[in-house]
C-alpha positions as CSV (number, residue, x, y, z in Angstrom):
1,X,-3.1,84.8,-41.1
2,X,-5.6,82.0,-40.5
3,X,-8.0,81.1,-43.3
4,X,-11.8,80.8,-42.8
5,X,-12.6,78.3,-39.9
6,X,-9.8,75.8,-40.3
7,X,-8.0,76.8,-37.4
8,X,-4.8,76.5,-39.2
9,X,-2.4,79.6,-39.6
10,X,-1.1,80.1,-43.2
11,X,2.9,79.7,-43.4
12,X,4.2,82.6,-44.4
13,X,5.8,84.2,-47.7
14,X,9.1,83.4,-46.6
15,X,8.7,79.8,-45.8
16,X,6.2,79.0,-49.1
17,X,9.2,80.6,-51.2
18,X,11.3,78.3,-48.9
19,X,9.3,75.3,-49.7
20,X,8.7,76.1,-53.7
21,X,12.3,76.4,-54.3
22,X,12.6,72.7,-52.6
23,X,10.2,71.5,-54.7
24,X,11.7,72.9,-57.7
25,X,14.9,71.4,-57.1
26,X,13.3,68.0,-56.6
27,X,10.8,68.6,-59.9
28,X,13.7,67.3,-62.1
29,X,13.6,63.5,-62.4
30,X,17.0,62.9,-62.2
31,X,17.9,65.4,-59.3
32,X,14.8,63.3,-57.1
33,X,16.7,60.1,-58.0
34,X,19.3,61.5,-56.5
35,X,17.6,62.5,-53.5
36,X,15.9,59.1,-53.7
37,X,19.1,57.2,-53.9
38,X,21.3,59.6,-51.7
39,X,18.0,58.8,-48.3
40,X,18.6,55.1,-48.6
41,X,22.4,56.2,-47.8
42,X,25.8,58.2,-48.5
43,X,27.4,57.4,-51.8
44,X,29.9,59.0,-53.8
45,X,29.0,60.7,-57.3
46,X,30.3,57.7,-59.5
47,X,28.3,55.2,-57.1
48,X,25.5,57.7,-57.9
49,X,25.8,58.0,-61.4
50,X,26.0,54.3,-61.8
51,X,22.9,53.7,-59.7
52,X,20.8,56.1,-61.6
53,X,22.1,55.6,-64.6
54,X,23.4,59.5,-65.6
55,X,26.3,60.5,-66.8
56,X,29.1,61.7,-64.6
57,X,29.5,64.9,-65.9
58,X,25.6,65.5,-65.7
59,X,25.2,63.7,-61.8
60,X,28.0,65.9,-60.8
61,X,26.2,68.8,-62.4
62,X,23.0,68.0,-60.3
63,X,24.8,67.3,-57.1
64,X,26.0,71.0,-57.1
65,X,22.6,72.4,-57.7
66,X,21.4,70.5,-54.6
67,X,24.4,71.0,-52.7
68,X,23.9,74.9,-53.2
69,X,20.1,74.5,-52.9
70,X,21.1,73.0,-49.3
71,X,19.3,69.8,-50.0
72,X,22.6,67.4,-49.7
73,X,25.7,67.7,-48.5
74,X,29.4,66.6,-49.0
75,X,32.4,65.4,-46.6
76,X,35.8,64.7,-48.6
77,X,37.6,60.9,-48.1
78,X,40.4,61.3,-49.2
79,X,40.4,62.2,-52.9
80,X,36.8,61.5,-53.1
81,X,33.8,63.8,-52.0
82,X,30.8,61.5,-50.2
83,X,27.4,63.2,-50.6
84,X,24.3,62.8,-48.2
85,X,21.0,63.9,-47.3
86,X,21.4,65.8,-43.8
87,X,17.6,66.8,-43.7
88,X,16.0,64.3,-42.2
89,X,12.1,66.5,-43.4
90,X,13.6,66.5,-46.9
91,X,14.0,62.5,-46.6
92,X,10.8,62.0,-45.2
93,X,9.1,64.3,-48.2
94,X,10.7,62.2,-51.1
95,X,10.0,58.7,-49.2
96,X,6.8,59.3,-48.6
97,X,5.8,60.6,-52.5
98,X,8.2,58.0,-54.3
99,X,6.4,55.4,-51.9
100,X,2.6,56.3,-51.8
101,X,3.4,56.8,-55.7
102,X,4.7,53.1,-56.1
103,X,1.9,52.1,-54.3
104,X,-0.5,53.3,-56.4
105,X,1.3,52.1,-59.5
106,X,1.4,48.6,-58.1
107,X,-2.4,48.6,-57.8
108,X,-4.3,46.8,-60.4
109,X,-5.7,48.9,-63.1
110,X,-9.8,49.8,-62.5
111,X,-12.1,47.4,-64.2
112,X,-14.1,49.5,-66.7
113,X,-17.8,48.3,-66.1
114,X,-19.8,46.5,-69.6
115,X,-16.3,45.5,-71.2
């Protein structure tokens, strides 16, 4: 279904539910830190919850919600379970917001004319 004159087809129901549960998993601050920490590389959940400063309890809670949401995965070492990013699309998404978001926040505030 292609809107008016764009040229571009609209994706379809399937992958807009696709993409809004995605989002949803990454609206939580702490689950995107995650995400955040977890594309700048593989880390264990106690490295994790010490780099994002969570609790383990509440890390380990958030890693199984993206785990089962598909967005990271786990291998076991040992006694310990590493988790990753295995989407390279889903790394791409957060980089690119976190960055262009830090970016703007780094810019100096607008000058407000007469003051």
């Amino acid at each position: 279904m292609a809107t008016a004159g764009s040229g571009f087809e609209d994706p379809s129901a399937d992958v807009l539910d696709q993409a809004a549960a995605a989002f949803g998993m990454l609206a939580s601050p702490a689950r995107l830190h995650i995400v955040w920490a977890l594309a700048q590389g593989e880390s264990d959940v106690t490295g994790l919850a010490d780099r994002v400063g969570g609790a383990l309890p509440a890390v380990s809670q958030h890693l199984t919600k993206l785990k089962l949401a598909g967005l990271v995965r786990a291998r076991r070492e040992g006694r310990r379970q590493v988790y990753f990013v295995d989407d390279p699309d889903i790394v791409d998404v957060v980089r690119l917001m976190v960055g262009r978001l830090t970016d703007r926040a780094e810019l100096p505030a607008p000058r407000i004319r007469g003051l």
